[in-house]
Backbone bond lengths (Angstrom), bond angles and torsions (degrees), N, CA, C in turn:
res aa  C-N    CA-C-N  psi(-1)  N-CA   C-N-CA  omega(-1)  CA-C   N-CA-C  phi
1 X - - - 1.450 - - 1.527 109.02 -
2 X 1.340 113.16 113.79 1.203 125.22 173.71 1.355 127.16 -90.09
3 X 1.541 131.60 137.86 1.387 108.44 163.52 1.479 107.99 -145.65
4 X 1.743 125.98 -178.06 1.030 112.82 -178.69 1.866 126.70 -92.02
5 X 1.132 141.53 117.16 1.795 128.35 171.58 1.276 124.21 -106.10
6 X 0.919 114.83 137.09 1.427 127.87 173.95 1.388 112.24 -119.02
7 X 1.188 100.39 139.75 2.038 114.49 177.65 1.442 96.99 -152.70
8 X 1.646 110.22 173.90 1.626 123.31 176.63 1.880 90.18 -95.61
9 X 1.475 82.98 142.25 2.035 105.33 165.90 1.505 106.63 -50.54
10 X 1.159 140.00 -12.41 1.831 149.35 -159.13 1.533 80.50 -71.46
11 X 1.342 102.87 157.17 1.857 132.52 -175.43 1.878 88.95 -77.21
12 X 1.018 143.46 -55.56 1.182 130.32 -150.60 1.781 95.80 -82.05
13 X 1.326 137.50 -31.32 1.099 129.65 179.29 2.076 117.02 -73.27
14 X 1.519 84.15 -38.10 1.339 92.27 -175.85 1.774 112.84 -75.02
15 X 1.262 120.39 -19.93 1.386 145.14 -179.28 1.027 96.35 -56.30
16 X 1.497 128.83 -73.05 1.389 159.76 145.34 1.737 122.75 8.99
17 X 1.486 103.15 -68.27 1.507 114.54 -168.89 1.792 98.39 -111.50
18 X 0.978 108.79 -7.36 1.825 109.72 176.30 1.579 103.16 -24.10
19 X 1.552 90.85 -78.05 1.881 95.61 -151.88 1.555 94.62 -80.04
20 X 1.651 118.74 6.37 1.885 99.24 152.94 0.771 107.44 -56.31
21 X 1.534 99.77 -88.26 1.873 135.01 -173.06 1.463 103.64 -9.00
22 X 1.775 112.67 -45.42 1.304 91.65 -130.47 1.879 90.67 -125.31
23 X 1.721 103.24 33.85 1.278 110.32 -158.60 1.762 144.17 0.20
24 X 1.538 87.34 66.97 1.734 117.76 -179.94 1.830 94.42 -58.86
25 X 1.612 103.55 -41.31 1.354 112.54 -169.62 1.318 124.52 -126.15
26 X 1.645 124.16 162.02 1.892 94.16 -147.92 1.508 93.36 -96.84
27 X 1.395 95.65 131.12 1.749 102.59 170.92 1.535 129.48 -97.57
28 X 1.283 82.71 31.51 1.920 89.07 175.12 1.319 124.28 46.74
29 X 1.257 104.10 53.37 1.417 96.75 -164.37 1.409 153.40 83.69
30 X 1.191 91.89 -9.76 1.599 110.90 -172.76 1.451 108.52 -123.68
31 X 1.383 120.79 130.09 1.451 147.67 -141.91 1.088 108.57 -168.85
32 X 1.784 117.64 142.19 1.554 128.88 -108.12 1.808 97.86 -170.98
33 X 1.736 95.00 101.04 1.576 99.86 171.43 1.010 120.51 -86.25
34 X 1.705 130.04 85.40 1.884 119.92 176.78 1.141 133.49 -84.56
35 X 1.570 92.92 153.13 1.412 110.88 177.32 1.310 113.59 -120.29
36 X 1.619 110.82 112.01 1.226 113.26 152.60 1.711 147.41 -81.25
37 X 1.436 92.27 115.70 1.962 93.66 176.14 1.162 117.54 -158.56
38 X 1.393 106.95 167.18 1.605 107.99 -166.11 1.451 110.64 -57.64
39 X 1.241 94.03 166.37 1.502 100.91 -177.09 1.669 116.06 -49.85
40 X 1.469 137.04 -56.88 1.006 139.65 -108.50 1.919 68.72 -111.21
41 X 1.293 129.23 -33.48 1.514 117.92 -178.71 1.823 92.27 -84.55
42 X 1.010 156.44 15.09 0.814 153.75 131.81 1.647 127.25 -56.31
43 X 1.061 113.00 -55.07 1.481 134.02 158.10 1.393 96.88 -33.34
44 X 1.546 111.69 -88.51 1.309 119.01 161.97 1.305 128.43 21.25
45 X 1.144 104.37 -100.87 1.551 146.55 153.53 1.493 103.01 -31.78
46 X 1.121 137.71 -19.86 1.658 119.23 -172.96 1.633 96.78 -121.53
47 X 1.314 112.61 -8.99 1.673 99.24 159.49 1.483 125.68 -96.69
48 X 1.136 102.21 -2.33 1.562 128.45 -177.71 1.962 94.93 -94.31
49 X 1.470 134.98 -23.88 1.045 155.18 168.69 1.924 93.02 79.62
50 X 0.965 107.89 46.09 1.629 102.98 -168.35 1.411 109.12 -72.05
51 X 1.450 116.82 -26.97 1.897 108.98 -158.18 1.681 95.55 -123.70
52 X 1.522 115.01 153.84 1.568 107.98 -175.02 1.740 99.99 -73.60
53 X 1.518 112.90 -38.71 1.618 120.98 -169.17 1.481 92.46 -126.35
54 X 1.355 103.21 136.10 1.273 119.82 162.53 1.593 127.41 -157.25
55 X 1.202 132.00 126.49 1.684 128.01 141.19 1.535 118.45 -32.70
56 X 1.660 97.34 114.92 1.397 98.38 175.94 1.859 90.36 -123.07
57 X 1.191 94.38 -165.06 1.546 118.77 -175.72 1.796 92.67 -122.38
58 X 1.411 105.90 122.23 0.973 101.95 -165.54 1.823 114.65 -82.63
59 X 1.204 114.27 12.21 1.229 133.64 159.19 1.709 107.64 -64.16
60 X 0.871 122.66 -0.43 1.908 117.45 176.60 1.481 87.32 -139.71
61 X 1.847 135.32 21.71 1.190 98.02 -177.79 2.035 106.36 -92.52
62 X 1.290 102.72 5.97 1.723 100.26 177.54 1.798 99.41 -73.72
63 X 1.206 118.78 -34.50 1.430 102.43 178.55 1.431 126.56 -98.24
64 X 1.414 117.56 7.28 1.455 110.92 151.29 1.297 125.64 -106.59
65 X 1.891 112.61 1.71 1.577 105.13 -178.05 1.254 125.80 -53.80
66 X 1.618 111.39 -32.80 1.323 103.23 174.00 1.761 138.04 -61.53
67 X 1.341 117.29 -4.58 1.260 149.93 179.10 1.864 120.67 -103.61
68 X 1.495 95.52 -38.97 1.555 93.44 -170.24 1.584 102.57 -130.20
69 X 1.527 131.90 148.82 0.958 131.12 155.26 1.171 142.86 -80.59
70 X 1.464 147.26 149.33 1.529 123.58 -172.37 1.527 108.31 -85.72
71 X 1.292 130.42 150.94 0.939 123.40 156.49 1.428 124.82 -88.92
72 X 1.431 120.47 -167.03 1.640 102.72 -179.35 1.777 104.01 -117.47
73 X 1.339 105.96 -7.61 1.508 107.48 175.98 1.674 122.06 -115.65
74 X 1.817 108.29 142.90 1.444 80.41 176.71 1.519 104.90 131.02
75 X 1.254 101.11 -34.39 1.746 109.11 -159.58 1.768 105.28 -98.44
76 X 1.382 120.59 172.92 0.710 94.17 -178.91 1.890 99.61 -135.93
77 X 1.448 125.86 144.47 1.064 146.17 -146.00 1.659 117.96 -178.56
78 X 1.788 92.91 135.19 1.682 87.42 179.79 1.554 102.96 157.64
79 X 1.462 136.99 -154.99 1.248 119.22 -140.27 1.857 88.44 -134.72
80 X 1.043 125.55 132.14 1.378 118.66 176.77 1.699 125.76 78.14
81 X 1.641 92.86 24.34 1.480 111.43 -170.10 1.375 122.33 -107.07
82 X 1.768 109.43 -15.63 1.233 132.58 -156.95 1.584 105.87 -63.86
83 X 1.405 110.07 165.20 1.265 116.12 158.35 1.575 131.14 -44.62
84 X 1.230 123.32 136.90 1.352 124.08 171.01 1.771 121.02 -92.77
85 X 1.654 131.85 127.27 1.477 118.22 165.30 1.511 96.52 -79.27
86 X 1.373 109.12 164.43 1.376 116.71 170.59 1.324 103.39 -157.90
87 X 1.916 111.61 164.24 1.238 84.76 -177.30 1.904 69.32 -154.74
88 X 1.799 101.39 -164.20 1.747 101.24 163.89 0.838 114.32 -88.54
89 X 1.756 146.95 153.85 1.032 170.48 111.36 2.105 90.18 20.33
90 X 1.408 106.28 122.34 1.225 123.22 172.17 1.579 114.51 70.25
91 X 1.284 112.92 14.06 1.493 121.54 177.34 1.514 122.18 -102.28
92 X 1.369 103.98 18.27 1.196 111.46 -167.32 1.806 121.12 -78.60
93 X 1.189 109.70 68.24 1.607 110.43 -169.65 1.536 104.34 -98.29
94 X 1.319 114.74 -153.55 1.804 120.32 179.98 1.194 98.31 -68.61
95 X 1.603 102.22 137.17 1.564 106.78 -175.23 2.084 97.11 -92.24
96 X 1.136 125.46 -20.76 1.485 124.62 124.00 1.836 142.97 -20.25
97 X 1.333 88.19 -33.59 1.738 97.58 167.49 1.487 106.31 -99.41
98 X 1.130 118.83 -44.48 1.331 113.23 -147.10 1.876 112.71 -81.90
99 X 1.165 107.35 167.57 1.175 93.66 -174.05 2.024 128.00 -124.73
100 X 1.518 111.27 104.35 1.377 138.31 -118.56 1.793 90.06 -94.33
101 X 1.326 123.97 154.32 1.461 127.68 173.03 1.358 87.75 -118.46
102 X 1.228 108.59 124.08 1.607 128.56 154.04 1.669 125.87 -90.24
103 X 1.270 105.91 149.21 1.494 87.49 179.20 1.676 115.03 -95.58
104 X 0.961 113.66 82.69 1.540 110.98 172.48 1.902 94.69 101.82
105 X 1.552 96.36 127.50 1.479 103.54 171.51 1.739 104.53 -66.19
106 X 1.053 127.64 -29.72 1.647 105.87 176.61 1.614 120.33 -101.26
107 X 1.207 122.33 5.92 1.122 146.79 150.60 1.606 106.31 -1.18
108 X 1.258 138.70 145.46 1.324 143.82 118.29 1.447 143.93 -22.67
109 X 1.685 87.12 -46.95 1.460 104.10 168.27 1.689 123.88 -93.46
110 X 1.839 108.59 -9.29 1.594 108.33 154.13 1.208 120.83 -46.24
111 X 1.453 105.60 -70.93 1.425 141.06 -174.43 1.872 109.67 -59.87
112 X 1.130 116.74 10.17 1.416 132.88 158.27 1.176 108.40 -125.67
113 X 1.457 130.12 -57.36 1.296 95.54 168.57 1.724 151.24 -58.72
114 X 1.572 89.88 -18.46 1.296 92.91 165.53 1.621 120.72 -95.10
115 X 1.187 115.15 26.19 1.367 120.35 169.61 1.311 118.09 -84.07
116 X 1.513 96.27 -48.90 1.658 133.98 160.01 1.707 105.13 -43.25
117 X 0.823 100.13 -96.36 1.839 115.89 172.29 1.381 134.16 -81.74
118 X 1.170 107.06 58.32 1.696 111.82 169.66 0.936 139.59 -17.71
119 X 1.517 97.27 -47.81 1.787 99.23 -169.74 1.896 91.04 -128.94
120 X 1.160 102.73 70.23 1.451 115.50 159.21 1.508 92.70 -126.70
121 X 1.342 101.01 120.89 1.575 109.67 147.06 1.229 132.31 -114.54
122 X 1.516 120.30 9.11 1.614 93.24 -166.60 1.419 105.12 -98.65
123 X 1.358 136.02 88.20 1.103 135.65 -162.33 1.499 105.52 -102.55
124 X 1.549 113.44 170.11 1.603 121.13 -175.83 1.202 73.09 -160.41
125 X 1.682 102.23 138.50 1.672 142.92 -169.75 1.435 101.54 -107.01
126 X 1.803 123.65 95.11 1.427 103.01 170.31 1.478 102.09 -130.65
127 X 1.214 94.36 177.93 1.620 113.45 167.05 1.140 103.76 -56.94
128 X 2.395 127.51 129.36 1.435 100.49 167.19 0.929 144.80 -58.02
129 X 1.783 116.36 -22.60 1.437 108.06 -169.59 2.069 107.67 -84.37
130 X 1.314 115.68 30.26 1.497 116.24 -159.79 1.969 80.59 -119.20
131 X 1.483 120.53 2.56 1.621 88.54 -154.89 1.777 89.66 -100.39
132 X 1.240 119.05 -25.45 1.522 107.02 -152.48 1.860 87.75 -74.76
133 X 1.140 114.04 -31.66 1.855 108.68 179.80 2.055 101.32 -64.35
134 X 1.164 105.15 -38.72 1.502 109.31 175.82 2.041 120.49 -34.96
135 X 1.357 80.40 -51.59 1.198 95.39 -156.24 1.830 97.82 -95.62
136 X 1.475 111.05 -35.40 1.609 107.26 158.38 1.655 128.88 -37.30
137 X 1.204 88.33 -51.88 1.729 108.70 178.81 1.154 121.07 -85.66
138 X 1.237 118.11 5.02 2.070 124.94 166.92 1.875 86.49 80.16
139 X 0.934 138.33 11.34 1.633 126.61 -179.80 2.134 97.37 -67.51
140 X 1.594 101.56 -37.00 1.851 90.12 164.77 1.388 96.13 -140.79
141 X 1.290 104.15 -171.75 1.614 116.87 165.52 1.186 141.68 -76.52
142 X 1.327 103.52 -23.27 1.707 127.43 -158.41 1.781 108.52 -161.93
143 X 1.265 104.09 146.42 1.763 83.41 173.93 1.655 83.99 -155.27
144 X 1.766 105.71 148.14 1.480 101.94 174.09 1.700 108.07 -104.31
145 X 1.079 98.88 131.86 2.178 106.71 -166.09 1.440 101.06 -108.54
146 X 1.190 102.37 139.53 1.593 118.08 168.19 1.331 122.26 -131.10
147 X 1.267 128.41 -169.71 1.679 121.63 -151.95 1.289 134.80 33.46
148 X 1.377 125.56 -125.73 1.366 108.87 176.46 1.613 123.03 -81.21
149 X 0.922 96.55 -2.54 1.875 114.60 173.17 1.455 113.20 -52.23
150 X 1.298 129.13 -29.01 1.304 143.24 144.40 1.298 142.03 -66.06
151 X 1.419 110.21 18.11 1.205 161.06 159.89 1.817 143.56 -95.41
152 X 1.741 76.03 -24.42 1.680 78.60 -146.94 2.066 85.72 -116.81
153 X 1.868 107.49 -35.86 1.057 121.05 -166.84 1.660 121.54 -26.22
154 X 1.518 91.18 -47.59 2.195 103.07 -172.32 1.639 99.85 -71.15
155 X 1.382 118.28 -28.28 1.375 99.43 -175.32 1.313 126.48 -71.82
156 X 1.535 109.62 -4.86 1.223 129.80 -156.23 1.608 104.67 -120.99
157 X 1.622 108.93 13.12 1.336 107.35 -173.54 1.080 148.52 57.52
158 X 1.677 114.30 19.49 1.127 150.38 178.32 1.454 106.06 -88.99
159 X 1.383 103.64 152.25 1.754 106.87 -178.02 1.951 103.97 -135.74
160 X 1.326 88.76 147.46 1.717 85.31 171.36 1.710 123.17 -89.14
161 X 1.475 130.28 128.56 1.120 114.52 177.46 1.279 108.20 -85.09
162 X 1.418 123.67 -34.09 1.806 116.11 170.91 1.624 102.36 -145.11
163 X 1.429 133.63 173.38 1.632 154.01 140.42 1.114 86.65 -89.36
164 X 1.529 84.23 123.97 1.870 107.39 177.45 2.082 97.95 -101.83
165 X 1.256 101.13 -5.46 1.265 118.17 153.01 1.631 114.14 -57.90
166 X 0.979 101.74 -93.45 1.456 98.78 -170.66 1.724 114.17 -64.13
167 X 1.048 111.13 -9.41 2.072 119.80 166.82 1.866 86.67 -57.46
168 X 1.170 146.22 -64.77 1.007 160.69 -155.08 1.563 116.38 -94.19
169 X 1.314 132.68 -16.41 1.329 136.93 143.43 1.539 117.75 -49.34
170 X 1.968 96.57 -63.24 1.237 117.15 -175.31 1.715 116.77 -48.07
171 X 2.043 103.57 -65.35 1.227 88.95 -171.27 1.670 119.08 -88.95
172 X 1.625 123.81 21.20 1.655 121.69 -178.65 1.726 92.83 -127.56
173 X 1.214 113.81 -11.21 1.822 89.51 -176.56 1.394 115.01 66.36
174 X 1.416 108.56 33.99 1.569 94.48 -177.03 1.715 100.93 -136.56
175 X 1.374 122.86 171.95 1.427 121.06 157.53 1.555 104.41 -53.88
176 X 1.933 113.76 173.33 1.413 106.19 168.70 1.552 100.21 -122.66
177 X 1.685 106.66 130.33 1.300 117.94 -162.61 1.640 87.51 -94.50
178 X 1.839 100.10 124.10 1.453 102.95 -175.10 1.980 101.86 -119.05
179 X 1.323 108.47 -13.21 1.565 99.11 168.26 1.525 112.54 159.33
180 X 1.503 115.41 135.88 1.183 127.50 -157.24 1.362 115.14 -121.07
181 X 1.245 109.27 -148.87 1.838 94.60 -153.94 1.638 89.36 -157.35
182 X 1.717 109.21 106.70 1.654 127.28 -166.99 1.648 98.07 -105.99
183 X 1.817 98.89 142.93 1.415 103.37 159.38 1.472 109.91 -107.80
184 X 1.429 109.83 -169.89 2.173 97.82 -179.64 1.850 77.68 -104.70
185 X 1.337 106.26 152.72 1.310 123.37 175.85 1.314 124.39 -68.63
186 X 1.472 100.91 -11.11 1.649 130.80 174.87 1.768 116.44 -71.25
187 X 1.570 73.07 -20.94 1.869 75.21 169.80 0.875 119.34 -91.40
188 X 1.415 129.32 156.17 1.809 136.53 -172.82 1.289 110.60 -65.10
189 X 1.701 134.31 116.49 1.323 125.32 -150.13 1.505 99.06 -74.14
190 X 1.204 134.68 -0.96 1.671 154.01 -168.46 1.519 89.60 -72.67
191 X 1.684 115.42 -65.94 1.508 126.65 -170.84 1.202 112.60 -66.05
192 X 1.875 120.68 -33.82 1.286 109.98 -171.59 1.838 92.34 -81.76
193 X 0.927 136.16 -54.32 1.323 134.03 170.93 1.825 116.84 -1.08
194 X 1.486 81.93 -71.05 1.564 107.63 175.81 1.368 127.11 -54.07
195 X 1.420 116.74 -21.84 1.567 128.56 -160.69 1.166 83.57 -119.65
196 X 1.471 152.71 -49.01 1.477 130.55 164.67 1.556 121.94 -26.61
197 X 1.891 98.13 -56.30 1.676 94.11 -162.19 1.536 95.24 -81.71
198 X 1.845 130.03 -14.88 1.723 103.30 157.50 1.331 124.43 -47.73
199 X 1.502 102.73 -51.21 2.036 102.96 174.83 1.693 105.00 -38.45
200 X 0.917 96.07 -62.86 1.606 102.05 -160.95 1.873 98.42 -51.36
201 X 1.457 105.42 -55.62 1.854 92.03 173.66 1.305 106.73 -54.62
202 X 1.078 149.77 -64.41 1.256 149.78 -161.50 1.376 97.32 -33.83
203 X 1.278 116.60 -90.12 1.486 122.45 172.66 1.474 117.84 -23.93
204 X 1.049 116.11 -33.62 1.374 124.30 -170.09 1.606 97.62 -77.17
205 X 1.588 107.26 -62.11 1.745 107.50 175.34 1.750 120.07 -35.00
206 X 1.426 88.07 -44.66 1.704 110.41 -166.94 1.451 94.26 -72.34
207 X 1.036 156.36 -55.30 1.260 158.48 163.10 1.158 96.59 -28.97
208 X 1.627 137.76 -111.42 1.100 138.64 141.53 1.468 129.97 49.44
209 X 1.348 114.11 -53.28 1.260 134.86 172.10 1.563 110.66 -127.94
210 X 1.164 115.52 34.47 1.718 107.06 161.72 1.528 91.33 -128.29
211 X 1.654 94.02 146.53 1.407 125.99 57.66 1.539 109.36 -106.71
212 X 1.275 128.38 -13.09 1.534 125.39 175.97 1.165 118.38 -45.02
213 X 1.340 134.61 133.45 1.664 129.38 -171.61 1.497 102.03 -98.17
214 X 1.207 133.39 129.86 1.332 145.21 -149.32 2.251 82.97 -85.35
215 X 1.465 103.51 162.76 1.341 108.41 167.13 1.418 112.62 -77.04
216 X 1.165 119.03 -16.23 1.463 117.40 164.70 1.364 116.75 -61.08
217 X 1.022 91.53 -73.59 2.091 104.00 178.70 1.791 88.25 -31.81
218 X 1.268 116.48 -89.43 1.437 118.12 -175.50 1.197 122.59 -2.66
219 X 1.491 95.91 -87.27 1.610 99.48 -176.52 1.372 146.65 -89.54
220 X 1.900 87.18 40.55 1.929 113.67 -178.66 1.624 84.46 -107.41
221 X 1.380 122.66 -33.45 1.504 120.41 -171.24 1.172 160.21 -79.10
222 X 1.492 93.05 44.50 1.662 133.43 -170.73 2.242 90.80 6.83
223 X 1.636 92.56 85.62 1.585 96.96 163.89 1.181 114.57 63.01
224 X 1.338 154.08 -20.79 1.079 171.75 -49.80 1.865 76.98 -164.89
225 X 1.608 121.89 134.15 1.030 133.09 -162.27 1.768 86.48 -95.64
226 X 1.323 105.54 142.08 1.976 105.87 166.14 1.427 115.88 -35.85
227 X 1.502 107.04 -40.62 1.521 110.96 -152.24 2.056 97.06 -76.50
228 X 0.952 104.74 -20.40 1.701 120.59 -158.84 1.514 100.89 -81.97
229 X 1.385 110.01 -36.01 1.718 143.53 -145.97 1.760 75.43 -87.79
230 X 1.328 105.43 -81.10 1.792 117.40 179.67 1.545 95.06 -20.24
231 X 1.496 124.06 -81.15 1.282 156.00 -151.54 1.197 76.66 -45.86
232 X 1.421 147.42 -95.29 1.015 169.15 174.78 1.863 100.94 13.69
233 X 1.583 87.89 -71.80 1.611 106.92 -160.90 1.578 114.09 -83.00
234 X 1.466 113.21 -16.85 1.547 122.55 161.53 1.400 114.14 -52.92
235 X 2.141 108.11 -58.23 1.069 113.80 -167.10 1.686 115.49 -69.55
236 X 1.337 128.88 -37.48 1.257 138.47 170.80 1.501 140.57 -102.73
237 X 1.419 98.57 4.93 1.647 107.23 166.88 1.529 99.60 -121.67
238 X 1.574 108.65 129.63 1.438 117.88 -167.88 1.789 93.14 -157.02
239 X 1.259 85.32 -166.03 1.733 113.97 171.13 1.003 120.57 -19.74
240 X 2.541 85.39 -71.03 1.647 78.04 -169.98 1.724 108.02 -103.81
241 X 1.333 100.22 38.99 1.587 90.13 169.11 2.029 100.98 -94.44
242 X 1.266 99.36 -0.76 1.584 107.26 168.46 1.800 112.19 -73.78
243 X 1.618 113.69 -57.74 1.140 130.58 -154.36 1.566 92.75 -155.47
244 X 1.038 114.96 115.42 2.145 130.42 153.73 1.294 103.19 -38.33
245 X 1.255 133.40 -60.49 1.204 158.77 171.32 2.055 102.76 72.32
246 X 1.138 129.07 -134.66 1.084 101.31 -178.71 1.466 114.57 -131.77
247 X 1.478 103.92 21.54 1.568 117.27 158.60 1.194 99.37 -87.64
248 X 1.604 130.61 -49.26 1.543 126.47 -177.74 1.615 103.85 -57.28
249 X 1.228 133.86 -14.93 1.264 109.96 -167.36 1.446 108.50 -98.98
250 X 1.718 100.91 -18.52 1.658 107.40 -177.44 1.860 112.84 -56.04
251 X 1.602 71.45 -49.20 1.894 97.62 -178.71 1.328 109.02 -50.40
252 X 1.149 114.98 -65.75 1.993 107.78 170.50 1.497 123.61 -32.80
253 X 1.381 105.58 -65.60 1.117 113.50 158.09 1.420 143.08 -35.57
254 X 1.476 107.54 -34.12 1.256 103.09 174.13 1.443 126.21 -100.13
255 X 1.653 103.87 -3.78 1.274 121.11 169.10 1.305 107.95 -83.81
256 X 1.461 136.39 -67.12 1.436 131.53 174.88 1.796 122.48 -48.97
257 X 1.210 115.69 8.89 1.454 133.26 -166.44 1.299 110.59 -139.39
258 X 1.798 119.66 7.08 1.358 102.07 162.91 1.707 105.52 -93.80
């Protein structure tokens, strides 16, 4: 039994589905053609209903629920994970004037930043790893970065004006649900059942055997130094990338419902 997955090349996704993908662990049968891409063509792709399993950003998950189900493993969520604004050193004006690169209009980190900032519009839709050069080179003012880009920002002389993370800790009291892991409803809820609790072994394997970074993780991680890769998979593989459990589900909820 074959089906189709999609996830982003990032260390915490690939951490994740390794010993599926790449049957470290026995999957009963069930075997898995992936596709890797950034998040925001991922999104894409799940309103278009293109893949049976996929990582979305749970910022597009109100317009594919009717099509896909959530699963409870897989995703990633938790406290100090959120998106970063950034901008250059002495540019710090109205984050209302200025004009911000987002990563992907259905993004996670849209849909926080504009929780944050209402009445900012002048936005530009890019790929994340395109924003911290964006905003280096005066192409915008400000750009909000996610994955390891929050990592990399100070070396590059970049400064943060807020965590749109903790803007969203602070005022809901909740973890920040940044993206989860859908089957198509078309599948037999028996199979999607089953392919949840593989995620969850997977993770479990991958646990198991880290801190070593698998050659997978590696060589999805465009250069990406070990230590960054780690950084990566500390900050976004946790608990509830085991189980949503039923703080993760509040948290969804209260993000897709503001």
């Amino acid at each position: 039994m074959k089906f189709s997955l999609a996830f982003s090349p990032c260390p915490n996704d690939t951490f994740i589905f390794d010993a599926l993908v790449n049957q470290k662990i026995d999957t009963k049968g069930i075997s898995f053609e992936v596709f890797l891409e950034d998040v925001q063509t991922l999104n894409e792709w799940a309103m278009q209903g293109k893949m049976d399993f996929s990582k979305i950003s749970y910022g597009v998950w109100n317009k594919v629920n009717h099509q896909y189900s959530l699963l409870n493993s897989g995703g990633a969520l938790g406290k100090g994970v959120g998106p970063l604004l950034i901008t250059k050193p002495g540019n710090i004006n109205s984050v209302n004037d200025m004009t911000i690169a987002i990563p992907g209009e259905n993004t996670t980190a849209h849909l926080l930043f504009s929780l944050a900032y209402p009445n900012a519009t002048k936005k530009v839709f890019k790929v994340f790893h395109e924003i911290e050069n964006a905003v280096l080179n005066g192409e915008v003012d400000a750009g909000v970065i996610i994955h390891e880009n929050r990592f990399t920002y100070e070396e590059k002389g970049l400064v943060k004006i807020v965590d749109l993370g903790t803007y969203w800790e602070e005022t809901q009291q909740l973890p920040i649900p940044l993206g989860g892991i859908i089957a198509k409803k078309t599948i037999d809820p028996a199979i999607i059942q089953q392919v949840d609790a593989l995620i969850k072994q997977s993770i479990e394997y991958a646990f198991a055997h880290y801190p070593t970074v698998a050659p997978f993780v590696s060589e999805h991680a465009q250069e990406m130094s070990e230590e960054v890769m780690r950084q990566h998979i500390n900050l976004y593989v946790n608990n509830f990338s085991l189980d949503l459990g039923d703080e993760g589900l509040q948290a969804v909820e209260k993000l897709t419902h503001n």
